[in-house]
N, C-alpha and C positions, 0 to 999 in steps of 0.2 A: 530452530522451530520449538524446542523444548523451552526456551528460557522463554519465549514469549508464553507461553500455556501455564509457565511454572509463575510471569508475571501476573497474568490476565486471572489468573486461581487466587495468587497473594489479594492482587487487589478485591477479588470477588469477597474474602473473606475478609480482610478491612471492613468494608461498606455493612456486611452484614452483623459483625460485630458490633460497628459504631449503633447501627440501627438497633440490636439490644441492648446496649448502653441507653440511649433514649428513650426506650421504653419502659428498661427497669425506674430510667429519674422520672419519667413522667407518672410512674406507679407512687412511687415515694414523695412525689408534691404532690398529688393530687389526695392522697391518705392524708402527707399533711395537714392540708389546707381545708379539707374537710373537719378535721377533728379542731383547726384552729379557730374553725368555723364554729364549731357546736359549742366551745369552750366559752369562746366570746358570747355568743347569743346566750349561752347558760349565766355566765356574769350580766348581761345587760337584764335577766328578766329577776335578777336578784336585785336589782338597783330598781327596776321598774315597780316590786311587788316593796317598795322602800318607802314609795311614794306616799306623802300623808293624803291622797284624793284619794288612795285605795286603802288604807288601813282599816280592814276587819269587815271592807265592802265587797270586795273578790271571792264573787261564789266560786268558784273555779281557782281561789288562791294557792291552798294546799296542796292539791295536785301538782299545780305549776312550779310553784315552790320543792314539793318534794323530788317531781324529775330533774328540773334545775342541778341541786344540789346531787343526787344521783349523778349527774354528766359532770357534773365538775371533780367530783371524787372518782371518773369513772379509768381506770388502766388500762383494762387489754382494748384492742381496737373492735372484738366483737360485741363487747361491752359500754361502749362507749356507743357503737352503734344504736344498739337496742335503747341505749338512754337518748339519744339524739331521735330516736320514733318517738318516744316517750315525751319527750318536750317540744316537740312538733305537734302529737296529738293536743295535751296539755294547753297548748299555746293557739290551736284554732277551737278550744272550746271559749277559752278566755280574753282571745281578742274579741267575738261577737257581743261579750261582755262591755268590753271596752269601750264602745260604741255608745253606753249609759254615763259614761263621765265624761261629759264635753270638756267639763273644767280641766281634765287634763291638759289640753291644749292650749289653752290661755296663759299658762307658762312657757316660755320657747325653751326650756332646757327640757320638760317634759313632753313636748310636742317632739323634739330633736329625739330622743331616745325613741319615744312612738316609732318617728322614720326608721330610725336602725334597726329596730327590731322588724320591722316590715320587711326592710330589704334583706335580712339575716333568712328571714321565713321563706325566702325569695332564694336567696344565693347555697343556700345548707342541701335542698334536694338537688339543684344542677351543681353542685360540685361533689354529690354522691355518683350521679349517673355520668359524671364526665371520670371519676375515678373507678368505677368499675367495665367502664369503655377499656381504660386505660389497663388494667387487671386483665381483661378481654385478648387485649393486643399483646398483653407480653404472655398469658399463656398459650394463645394460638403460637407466636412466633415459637416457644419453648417447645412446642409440641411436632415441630417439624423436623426430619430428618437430621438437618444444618442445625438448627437451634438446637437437637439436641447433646450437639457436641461440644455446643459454645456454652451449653449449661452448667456439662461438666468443668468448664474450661475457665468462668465465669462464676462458678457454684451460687448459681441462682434456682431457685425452687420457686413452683408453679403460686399463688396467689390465689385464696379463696374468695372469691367476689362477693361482695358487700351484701345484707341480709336483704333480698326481695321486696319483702313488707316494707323496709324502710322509707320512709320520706316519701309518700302517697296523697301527699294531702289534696285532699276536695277545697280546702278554703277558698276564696276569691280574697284577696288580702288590701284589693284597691278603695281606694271610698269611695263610694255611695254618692 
């Protein structure tokens, strides 16, 4: 009777271990992939503000430019956040701009970058809010009795969830 209770505990604790294993990597991809996110769309709107249909016409240039550049020099992840608001802001002031040079589009490499930057605008706040989901889940599980033995066990520490204000945007980003 003991070795079954001594098994059915082993196993209990397996299952609950593996379960913060997945949740610590699904905390570390999803930070990843956020910041890999902001990275690129901060390189794409340095290529975008490159363009000769915008040179020294982008009222909203240097702004975007300067957060750009900000996010791409940016190190700590709370840092990098506040620059990823910053260029999300930046960037729904100066896509409505966008809207006055058609000619953009009439190039298909500049039409193409157009896209990515849409869909970057698009994919940068849901892979904020799927990563502090995910920050969510491993410090609830951290915070439980069980978890907090597997923390020690584990030496994992709690995750502060990603800045609020982040990645709020009101823009509609579709066309018209």
């Amino acid at each position: 009777m003991a070795g079954w209770i001594i098994i059915v505990l082993a196993v209990l604790f397996i299952y609950l271990y593996n379960g913060m294993v997945i949740r610590r990597n699904r905390v570390e991809d999803f930070l990843a992939l956020y910041e890999a996110l902001g990275k690129k769309r901060a390189e794409l709107i340095m290529e975008l503000l490159e363009l000769p249909p915008l040179q020294g016409k982008l009222v909203n240039a240097a702004a975007l430019r300067q957060a750009a550049e900000a996010r791409l020099q940016a190190v700590s992840t709370p840092e990098k956040v506040r620059c990823n608001d910053s260029v999300s802001q930046a960037w729904a002031l100066a896509y409505g701009e966008l809207k006055n040079f058609p000619e953009l589009k009439n190039v298909k490499s500049n039409a193409v970058l157009l896209d990515e930057l849409t869909q970057f605008a698009e994919k940068v706040p849901k892979t904020f809010q799927a990563a502090n989901h995910a920050i969510s889940s491993l410090n609830n599980s951290i915070s439980s009795p069980v978890g907090q033995i597997l923390q020690k066990l584990m030496h994992l520490e709690k995750h502060a969830l990603l800045s609020p204000s982040e990645e709020k945007s009101e823009v509609n980003f579709e066309e018209n």
